[in-house]
N, C-alpha and C positions, 0 to 999 in steps of 0.2 A: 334466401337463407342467411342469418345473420351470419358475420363474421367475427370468430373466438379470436382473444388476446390470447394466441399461441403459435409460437414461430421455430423453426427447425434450425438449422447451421448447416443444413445441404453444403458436402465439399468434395471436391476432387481431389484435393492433396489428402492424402492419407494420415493417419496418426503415425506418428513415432513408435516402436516397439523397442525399445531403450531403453539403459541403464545412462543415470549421469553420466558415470566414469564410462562407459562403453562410447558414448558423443564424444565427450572430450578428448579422448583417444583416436577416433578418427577424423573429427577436425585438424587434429594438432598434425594428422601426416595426410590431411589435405592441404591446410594451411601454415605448415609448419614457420614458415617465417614474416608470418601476420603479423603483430602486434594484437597480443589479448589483453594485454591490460597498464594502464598507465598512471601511476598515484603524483600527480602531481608532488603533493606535500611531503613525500616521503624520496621523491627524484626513482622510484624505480619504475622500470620499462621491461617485458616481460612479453616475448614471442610467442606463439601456440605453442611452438617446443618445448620452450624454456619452461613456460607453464607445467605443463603434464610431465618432465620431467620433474618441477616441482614436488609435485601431485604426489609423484609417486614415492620421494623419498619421504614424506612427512607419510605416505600410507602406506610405508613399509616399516613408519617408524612406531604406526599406530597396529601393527600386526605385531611386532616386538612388544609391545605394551600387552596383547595380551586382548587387545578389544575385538570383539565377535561381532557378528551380523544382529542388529538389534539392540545392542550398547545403549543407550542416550550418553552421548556427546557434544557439551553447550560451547557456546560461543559469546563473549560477552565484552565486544568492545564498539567502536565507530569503526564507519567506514576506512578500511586500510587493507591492502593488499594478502595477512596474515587470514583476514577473516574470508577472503576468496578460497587462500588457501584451504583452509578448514571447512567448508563448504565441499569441496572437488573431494579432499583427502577424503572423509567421513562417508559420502556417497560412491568413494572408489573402496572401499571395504564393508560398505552396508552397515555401517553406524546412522543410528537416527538423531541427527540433528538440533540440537534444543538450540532455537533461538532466543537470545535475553534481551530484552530493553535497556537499552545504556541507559534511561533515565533512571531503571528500577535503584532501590534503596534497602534495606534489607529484610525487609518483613515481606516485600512482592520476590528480593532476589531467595528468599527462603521457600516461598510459595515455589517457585517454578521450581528448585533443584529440587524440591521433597516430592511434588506432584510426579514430576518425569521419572525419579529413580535417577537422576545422572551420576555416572561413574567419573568422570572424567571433564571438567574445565577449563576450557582456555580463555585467558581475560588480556587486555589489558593491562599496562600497572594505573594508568589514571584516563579518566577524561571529563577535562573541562574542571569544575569544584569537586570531583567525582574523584579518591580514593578508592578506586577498586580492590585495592592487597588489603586495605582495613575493613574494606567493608566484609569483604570476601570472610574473613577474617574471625570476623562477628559469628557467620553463618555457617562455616566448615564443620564446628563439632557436632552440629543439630541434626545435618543431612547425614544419616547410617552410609546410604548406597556412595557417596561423594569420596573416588579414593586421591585426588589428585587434581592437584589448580594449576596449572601452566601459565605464567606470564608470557607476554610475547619479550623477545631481548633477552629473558634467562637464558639463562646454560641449561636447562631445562627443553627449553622452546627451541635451541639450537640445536641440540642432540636430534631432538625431534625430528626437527622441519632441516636436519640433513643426514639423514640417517641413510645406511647404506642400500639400494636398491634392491629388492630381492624379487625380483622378474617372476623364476616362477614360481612363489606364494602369490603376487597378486594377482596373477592369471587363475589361480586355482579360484580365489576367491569370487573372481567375477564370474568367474563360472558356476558359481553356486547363486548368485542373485537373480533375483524375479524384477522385468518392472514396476510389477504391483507391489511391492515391501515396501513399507513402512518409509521414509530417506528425515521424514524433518516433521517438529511438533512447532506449531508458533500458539503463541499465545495471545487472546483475542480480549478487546474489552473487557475490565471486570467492574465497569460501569453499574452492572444491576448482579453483582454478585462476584463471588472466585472468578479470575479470570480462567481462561478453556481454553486448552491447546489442542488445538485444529493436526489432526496429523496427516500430512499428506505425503504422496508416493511417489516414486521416478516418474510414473505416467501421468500423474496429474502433474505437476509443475516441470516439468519437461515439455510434454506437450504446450501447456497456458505458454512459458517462454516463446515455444516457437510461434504457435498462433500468432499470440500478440503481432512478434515479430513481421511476420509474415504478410499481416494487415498495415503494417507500415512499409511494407517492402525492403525490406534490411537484405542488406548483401553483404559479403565479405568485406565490400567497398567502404559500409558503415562505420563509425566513430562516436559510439554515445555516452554524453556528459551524464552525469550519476549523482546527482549533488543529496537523494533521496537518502535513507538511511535502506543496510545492506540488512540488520535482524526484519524488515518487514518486506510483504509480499513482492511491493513495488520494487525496492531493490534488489533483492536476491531473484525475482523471477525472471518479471518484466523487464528488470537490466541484465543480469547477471545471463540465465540462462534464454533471453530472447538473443542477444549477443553471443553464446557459446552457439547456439544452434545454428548460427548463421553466419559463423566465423568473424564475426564483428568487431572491435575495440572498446573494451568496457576505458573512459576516463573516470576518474576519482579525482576530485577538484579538490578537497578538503575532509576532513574525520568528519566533520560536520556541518552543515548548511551555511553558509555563508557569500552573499548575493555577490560582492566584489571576485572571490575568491571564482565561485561558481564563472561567471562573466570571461574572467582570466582564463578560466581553462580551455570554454567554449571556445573563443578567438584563438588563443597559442594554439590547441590541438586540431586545429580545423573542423570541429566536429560536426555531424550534417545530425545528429537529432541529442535534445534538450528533457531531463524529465524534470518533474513536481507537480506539487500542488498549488493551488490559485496562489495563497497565501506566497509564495515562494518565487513567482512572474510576478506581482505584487512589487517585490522586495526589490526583483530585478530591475524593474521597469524605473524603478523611483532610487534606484544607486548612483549616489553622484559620478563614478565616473564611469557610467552607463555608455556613453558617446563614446570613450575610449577604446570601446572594443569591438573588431570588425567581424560578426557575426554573419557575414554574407554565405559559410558554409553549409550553417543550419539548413536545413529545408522542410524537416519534422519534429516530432517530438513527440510525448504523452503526458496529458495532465489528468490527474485523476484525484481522489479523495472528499472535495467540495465541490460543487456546480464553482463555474467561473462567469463572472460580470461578462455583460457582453464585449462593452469598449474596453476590457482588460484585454480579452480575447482578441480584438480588432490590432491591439497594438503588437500583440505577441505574435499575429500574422505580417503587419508592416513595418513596424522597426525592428523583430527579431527574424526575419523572413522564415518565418513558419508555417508558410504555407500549407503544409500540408502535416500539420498540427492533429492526434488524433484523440479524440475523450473515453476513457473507460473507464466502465463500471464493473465493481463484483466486489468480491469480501473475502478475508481470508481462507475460509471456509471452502471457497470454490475456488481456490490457489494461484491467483483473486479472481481475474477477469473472465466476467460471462458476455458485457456486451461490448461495446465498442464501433467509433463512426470509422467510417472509411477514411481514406488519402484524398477519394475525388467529393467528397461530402462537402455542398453549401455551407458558407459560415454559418446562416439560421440555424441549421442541421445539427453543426459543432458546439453550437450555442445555448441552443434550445432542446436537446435531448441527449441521453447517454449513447446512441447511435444501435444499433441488431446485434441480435445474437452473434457468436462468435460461431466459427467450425466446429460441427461435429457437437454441438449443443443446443437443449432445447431453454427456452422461458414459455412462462404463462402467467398473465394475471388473473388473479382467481378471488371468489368469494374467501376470506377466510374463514368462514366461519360452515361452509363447506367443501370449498377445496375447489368448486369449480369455474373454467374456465371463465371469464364475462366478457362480452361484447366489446369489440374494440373501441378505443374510449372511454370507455367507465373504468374508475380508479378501483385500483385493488390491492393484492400483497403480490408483489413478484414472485416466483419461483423459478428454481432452475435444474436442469438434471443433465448427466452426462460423465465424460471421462474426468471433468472437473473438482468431481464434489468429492471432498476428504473419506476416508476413512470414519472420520467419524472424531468426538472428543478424547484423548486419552486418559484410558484408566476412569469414563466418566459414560456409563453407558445410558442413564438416564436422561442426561440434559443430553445429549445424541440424539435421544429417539424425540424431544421436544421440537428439534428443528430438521430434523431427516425424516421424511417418512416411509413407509413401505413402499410406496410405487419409485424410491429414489429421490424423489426431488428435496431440493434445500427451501428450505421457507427462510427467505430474508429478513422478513420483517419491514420492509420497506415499501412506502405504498406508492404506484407508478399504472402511467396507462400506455398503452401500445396504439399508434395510429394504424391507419388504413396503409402505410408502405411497412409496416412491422418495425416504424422508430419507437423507440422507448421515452418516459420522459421522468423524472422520481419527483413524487411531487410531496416526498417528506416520510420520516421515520414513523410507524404506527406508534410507537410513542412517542411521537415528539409531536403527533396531530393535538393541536387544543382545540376544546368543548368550550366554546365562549355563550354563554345563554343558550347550550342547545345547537348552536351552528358547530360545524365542522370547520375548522381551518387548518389550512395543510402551512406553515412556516414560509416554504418553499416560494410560493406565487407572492407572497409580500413581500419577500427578499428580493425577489427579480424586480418589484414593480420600485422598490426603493432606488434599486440600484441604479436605476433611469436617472436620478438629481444629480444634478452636475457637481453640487458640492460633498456627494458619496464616494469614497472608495472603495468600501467596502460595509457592508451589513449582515447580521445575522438576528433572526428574531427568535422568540422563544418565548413560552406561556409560563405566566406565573399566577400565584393566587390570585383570588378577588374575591370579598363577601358578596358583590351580587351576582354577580356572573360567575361566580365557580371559579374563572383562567379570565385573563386577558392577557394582550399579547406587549411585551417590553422588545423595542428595538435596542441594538448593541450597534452603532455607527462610527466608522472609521472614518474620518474627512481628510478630504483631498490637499496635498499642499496648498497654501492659500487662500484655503475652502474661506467661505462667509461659516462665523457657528453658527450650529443650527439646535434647536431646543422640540420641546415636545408639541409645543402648541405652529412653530415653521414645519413642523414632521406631520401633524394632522394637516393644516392647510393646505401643504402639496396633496396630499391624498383626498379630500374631499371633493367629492362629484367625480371619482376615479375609480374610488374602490369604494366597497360594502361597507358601509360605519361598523362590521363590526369586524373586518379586517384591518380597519387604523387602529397603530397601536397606540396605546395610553400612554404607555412610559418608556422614554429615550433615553440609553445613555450613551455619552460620546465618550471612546473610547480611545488609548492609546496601539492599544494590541487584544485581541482577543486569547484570552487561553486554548493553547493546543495541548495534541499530544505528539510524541516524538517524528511522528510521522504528518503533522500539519493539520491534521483534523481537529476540527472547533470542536471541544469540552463543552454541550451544551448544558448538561448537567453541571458543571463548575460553575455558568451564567447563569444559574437558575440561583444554585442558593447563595452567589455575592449579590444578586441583584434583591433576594429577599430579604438579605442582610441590611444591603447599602438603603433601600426605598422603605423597611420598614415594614413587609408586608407577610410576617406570620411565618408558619410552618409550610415545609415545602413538601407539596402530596408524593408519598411513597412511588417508586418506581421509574 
């Protein structure tokens, strides 16, 4: 009987049946004088205690205020210690969350307050070129629901975040929350249209936190460096509450990504696991004063966002001793993480696939174009279902029911095949697959076969017009300090007699940096239409 591309999360540990603020409260009088969290750049150090006492005088100060269960409540700054704050505060009174993109500017920061309904802001007064009070500024009379923007450092922000305890109000309140409510909305690509705030619940990202955690074995013992940004999944879940759930040490290196800074913290704070994206080990690996720092505590860590080059991955196992290094997949949607390699997973394994299902969760690759299952091996759309998948988009019931469907499961979009041990592999976005004369090409397998050239450090490819072929494929290559340059006709020669003539790509550009977004993810839609721009080549096809 064939075997379906469809795998379970068989577990013994149980789910969580939590509230945020109900975890954080009893870690803090398991572990009262742990260390939860450490901002380097701001010098504050902050014990479970000291924390949840935090906690609660900023969510006594948000009962004062007047804020109910269901509120939207944004947050709009980098990484620093205020926005942990306001994360715990808002889920210990059952306010929903609005996460903002420090990159946003004010026609997306206008988007998201009007979309949510937020009552209530807390910002920043700047980051980086970023004006936050002026921008803010701009946007304040437009949003109706908007009563009130809190700087951090006002007298405003202070009254707030020490406002006087009032025990038993928040006990009444917690007594009135569900884990299933509503806790946080983020905002997802708005790449092919309005971005969509994914709303998820105490039980989905309380649980995804621990899981994660859980698969890297975190113990109270842990210490992990956060150099990620805190409004997306990876931060606030996979660091934030994989570390609360397991009385852990969140570090804060810097407000924002910064490979010296990052490096710094990992060495000074001893910390045994590391996150980021490729892009950000990249950065690490190639910091001149890389050597300077004694990294021998590390022992883990998570990289997630882009697949990682192999000998990036080798080096972040031998010179950052990452042994036990773990890759995961998912989307914000599924609050993120659906799969994930294990601690004892082969480097191949770490390398070469997004690693199995998580706890307590299913995937399937499936026909899209009927839903089911396919044979393991053959490429198809991922799916996933479980305690994972959001609510749903807010205030957007339509585009919801386009990627949720009846039976539960999330349609990714993303096309991948499941082997015979139920490892996963993503062998490229369904649109980001090019039709070159009729073939199919998946991005993905030319990126990996590139990245093999010694004078590569990193590549991205991506289909652009062409009159006779519809698409052909344009490589984006990053070369190695020292690299020999390399052009399109050295880029075809390596590839001939290797790959399919019609997987070589036609047109190279060497690049300095690829465009991301806040969170390290290559804009390959950004490389589509500079590269149509820069080579000349017409109109770039809708979608």
């Amino acid at each position: 009987m064939t075997e379906l591309s469809y795998a379970h999360g068989a577990a013994a540990t149980p789910l969580l049946r939590d509230t945020i603020g109900g975890r954080l409260r009893a870690v803090a009088r398991t572990h009262p004088d742990r260390e939860a969290v450490v901002s380097c750049e701001q010098g504050v150090r902050l014990t479970y205690a000291e924390l949840d006492r935090a906690v609660d005088a900023l969510a006594s100060g948000l009962l004062a205020r007047g804020i109910v269960p269901g509120d939207r409540v944004g947050v709009w700054a980098p990484n620093r210690v205020e926005w942990l704050l306001v994360q715990y505060a808002t889920a210990r009174v059952g306010s929903i969350l609005v996460n903002v993109n420090p990159a946003y500017r004010t026609h997306e920061l206008r988007f998201a307050l009007e979309q949510s309904g937020l009552r209530l802001l807390f910002s920043a007064p700047a980051f980086k070129t970023s004006d936050y009070r002026a921008l803010v500024a701009e946007v304040q009379d437009d949003v109706d629901t908007l009563e009130e923007t809190v700087f951090f450092g006002d007298p405003a922000w202070e009254a707030l975040a020490t406002a006087p305890v009032d025990a038993g109000a928040l006990e009444e309140r917690h007594a009135g929350l569900d884990p299933d409510d509503p806790i946080n909305i983020q905002y997802t690509s708005g790449t092919t249209g309005a971005p969509k705030g994914a709303t998820l619940s105490h039980h989905n990202i309380l649980n995804n936190g621990f899981f994660v955690g859980e698969l890297v074995t975190y113990t109270e013992e842990d210490r992990i460096c956060v150099p990620v940004p805190f409004y997306h999944c990876f931060g606030m879940v996979m660091g934030n509450l994989a570390a609360l759930t397991h009385g852990a040490c969140i570090v804060i290196p810097a407000a924002g990504f910064d490979p010296t800074a990052t490096l710094r913290a990992t060495a000074t704070e001893r910390c045994t696991s590391l996150y980021g994206v490729p892009t950000m080990f990249i950065a690490m690996l190639a910091d001149p004063t890389f050597a300077d720092h004694d990294l021998r505590a590390l022992r883990t860590g998570i990289m997630a966002g882009s697949p990682c080059p192999t000998e990036v991955m080798k080096r972040v196992v031998s010179d950052m001793h990452m042994e036990q290094v773990s890759i995961c997949y998912g989307m914000t949607e599924t609050s993120p993480v659906s799969t994930q390699t294990r601690v004892d997973d082969p480097l191949e394994r770490v390398v070469g696939s997004i690693g199995r299902v998580g706890p307590h969760l299913e995937v399937q690759v499936v026909d899209p174009g009927t839903g089911l299952a396919l044979p393991r091996g053959a490429t198809g759309e991922l799916r996933t279902r479980g305690y994972s998948v959001m609510r749903g988009y807010w205030g957007d019931p339509e585009r919801t029911a386009e990627v949720l469907d009846d039976a539960g499961w999330m349609h990714t979009g993303d096309l991948a095949t499941m082997d015979g041990a139920g490892y996963l592999n993503i062998v490229g976005r369904s649109k980001d697959m090019v039709i070159r004369g009729g073939e199919n090409v998946y991005p993905r397998e030319v990126e990996e076969f590139l990245s093999t050239h010694q004078d590569v450090a990193d590549v991205q490819v991506i289909g652009v017009p062409d009159e006779r072929y519809g698409e052909e494929l344009c490589a984006w290559i990053q070369l190695r300090a020292g690299a020999t340059p390399l052009d399109a006709d050295a880029v075809r020669t390596f590839c001939e007699g290797r790959l399919a003539h019609y997987k070589i790509p036609r047109h190279v550009l060497v690049v300095e940096e690829f465009p991301l977004t806040v969170t390290g993810k290559v804009r390959k839609n950004v490389m589509r239409e500079e590269t149509v721009q820069r080579l000349g080549l017409g109109p770039v096809a809708a979608g």
